[in-house]
Kinemage of the C-alpha trace (Angstrom):
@kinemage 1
@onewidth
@group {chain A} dominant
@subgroup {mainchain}
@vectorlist {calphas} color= white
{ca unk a 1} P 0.000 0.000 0.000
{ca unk a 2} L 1.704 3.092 -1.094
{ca unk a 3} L 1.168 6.794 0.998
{ca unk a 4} L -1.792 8.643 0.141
{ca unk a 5} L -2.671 12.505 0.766
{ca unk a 6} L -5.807 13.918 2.572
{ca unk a 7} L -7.421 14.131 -0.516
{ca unk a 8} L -6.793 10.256 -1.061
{ca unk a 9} L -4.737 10.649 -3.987
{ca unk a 10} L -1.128 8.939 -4.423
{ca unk a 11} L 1.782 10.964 -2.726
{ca unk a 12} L 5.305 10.825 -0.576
{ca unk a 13} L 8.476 9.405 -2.550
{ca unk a 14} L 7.642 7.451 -5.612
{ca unk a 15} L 8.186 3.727 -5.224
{ca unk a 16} L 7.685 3.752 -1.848
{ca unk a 17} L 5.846 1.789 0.528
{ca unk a 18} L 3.044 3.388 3.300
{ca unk a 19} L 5.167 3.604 6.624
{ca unk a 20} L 1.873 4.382 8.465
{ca unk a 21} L -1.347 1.932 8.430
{ca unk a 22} L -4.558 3.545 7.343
{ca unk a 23} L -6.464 5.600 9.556
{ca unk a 24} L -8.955 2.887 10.076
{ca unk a 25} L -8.249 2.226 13.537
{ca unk a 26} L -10.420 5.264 13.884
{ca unk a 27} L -12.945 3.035 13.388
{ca unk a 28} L -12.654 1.871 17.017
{ca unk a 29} L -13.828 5.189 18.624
{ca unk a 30} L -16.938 5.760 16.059
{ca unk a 31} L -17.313 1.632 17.407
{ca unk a 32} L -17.428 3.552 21.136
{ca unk a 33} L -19.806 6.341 20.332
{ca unk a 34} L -22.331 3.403 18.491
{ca unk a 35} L -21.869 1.783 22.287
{ca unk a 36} L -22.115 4.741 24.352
{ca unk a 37} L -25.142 6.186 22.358
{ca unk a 38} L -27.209 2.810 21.882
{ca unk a 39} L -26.584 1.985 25.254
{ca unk a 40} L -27.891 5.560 26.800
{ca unk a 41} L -30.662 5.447 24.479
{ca unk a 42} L -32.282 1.800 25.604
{ca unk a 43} L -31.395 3.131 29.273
{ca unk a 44} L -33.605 6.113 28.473
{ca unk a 45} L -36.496 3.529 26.849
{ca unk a 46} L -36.276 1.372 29.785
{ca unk a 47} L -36.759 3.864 32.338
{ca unk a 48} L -39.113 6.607 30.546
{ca unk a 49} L -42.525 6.704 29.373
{ca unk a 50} L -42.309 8.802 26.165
{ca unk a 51} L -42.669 12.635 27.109
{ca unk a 52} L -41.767 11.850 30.451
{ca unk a 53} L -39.236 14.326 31.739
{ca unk a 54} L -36.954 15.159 34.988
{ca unk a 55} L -34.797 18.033 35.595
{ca unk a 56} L -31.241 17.479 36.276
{ca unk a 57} L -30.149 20.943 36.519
{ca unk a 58} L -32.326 24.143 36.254
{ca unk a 59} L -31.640 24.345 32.606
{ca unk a 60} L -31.103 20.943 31.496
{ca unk a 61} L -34.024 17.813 31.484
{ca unk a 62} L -33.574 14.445 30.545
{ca unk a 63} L -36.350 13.071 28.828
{ca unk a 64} L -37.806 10.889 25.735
{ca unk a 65} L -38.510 12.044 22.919
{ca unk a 66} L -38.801 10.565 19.342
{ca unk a 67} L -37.688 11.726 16.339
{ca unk a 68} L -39.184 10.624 12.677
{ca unk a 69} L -37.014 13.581 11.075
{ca unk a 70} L -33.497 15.116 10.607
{ca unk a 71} L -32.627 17.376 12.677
{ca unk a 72} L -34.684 19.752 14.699
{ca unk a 73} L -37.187 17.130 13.525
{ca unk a 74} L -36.946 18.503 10.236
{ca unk a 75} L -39.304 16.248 7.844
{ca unk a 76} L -40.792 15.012 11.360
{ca unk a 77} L -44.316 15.426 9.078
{ca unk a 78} L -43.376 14.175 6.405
{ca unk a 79} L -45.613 10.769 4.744
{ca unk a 80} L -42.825 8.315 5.435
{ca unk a 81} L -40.625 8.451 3.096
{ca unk a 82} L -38.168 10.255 4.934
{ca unk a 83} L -37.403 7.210 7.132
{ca unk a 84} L -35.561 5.592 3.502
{ca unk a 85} L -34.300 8.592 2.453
{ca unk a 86} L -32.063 9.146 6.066
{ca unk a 87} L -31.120 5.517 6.746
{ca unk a 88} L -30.178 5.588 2.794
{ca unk a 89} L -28.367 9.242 2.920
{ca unk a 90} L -26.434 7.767 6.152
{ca unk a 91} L -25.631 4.410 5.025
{ca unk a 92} L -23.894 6.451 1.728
{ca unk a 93} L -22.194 8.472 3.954
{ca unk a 94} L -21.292 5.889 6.440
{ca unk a 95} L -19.369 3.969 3.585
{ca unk a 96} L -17.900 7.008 2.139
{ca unk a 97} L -16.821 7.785 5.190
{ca unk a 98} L -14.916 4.445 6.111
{ca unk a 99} L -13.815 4.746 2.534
{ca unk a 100} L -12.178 8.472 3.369
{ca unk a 101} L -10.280 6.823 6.676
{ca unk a 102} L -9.076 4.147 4.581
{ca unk a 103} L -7.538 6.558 2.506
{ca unk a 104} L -5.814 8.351 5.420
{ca unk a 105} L -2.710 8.098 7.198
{ca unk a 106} L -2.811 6.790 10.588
{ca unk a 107} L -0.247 9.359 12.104
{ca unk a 108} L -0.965 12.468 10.376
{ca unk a 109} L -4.498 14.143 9.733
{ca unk a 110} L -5.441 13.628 13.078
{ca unk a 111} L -7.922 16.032 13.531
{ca unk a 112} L -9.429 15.081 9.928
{ca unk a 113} L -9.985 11.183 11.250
{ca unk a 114} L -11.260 12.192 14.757
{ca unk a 115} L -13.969 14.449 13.094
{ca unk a 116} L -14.813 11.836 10.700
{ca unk a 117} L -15.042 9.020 13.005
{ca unk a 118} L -17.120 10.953 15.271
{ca unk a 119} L -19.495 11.488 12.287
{ca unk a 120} L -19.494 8.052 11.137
{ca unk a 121} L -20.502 6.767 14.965
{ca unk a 122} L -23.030 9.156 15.418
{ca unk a 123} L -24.632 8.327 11.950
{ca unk a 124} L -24.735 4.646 12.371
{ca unk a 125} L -26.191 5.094 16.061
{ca unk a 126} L -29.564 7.076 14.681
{ca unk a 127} L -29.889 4.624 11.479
{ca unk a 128} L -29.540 1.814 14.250
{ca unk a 129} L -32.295 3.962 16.023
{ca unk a 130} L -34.532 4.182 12.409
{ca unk a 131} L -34.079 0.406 11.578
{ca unk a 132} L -35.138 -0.793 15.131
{ca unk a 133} L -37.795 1.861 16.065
{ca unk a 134} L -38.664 3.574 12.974
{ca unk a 135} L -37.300 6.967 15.066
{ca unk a 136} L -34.619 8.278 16.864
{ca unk a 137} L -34.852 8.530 20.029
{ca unk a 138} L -33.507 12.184 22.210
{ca unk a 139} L -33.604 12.882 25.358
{ca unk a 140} L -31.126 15.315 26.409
{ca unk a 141} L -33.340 18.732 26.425
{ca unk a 142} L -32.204 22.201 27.829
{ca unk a 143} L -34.376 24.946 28.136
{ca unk a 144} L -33.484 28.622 29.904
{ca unk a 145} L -36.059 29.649 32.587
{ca unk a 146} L -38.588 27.281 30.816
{ca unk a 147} L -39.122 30.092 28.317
{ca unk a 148} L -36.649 28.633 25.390
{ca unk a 149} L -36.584 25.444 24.041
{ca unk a 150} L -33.472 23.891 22.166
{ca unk a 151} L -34.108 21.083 20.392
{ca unk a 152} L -33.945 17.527 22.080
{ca unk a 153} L -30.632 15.764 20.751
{ca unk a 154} L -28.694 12.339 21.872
{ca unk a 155} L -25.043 11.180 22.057
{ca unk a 156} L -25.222 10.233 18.199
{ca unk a 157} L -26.358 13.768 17.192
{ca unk a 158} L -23.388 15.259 19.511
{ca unk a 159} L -20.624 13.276 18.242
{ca unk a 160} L -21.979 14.355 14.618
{ca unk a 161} L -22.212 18.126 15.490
{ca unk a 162} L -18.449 17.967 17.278
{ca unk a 163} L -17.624 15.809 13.839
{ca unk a 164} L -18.785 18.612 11.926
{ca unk a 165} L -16.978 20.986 13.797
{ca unk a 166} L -13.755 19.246 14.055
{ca unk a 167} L -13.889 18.890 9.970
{ca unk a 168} L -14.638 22.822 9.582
{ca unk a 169} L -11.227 23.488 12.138
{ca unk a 170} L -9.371 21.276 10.077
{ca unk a 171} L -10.485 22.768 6.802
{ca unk a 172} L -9.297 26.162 8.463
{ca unk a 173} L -6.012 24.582 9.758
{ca unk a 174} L -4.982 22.703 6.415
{ca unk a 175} L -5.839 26.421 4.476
{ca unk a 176} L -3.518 28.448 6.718
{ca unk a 177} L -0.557 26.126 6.423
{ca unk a 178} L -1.147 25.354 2.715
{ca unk a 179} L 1.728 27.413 0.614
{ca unk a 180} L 0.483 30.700 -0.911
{ca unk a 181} L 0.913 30.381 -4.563
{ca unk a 182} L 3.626 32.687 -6.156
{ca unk a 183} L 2.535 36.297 -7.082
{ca unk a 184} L 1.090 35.686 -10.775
{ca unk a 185} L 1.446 39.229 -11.728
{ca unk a 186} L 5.213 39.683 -10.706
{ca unk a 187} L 7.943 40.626 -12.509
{ca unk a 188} L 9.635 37.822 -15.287
């Protein structure tokens, strides 16, 4: 297996071989948020009635919720056929994901592989969530002084949103310390 760049194309000295294994072993901490998420979520089934609530701090309820949409329950309305579409549009992603990490380098583009494994765990932990229930289930819930309402979210949708966030730092990193091409209206 010969080096590869963050884009996944061929690169380091011609001829020779990878020094560092793919970034797959990644795939063990997406592995951990699947756990930590589907394990938190039949915790929340097992113990709440849905809408059920309890405060555990004055702006922060635990409660359970489900979810037929995206996010913010986007689609939440919708006939049905937004249950195929998002296991569908995740299961692409999922595999172009693992795809992406297999293209990586293990000990560089850290912070590239942490966001996408994040991503990739927190996808396959709400299509779990559609293919067993038909919904995914929330229950994390803050509020300020009962007056404002953010929307209901789960472990899955974190590690996605800190995925996301991760990739758009990286995108800013990899820009600032990519070389500034040569003046093209200089002198010569």
């Amino acid at each position: 297996m010969s080096e590869v760049s963050r884009d996944g194309s061929p690169g380091g000295m011609a001829g020779a071989t990878a020094v560092d294994p793919s970034a797959l072993r990644w795939l063990v901490l997406s592995f951990g948020v699947i756990v930590l998420d589907q394990v938190t979520k039949a915790l929340i089934v097992a113990r709440f009635e849905l809408f059920e609530r309890i405060e555990a701090l004055p702006i922060l309820e635990i409660t359970r919720l489900h979810n037929r949409g995206a996010a913010f329950s986007f689609l939440a309305n919708a006939s049905g056929w937004q249950h195929y579409f998002f296991v569908g549009l995740a299961s692409l992603v999922s595999v172009g994901i693992v795809w992406w990490l297999s293209r990586l380098r293990f000990g560089a583009d850290r912070l590239l592989a942490l966001g996408l494994a994040l991503i990739l765990g927190g996808a396959v932990g709400n299509v779990i969530d559609r293919l067993m229930h038909g919904h995914v289930i929330d229950f994390i819930h803050f509020h300020w002084r009962q007056q404002w309402y953010f929307p209901a979210f789960n472990f899955a949708d974190t590690a996605i949103t800190i995925g996301a966030a991760l990739l758009i730092l990286d995108s800013f990193l990899e820009t600032r310390r990519a070389p500034r091409p040569a003046d093209a209206g200089g002198n010569g």
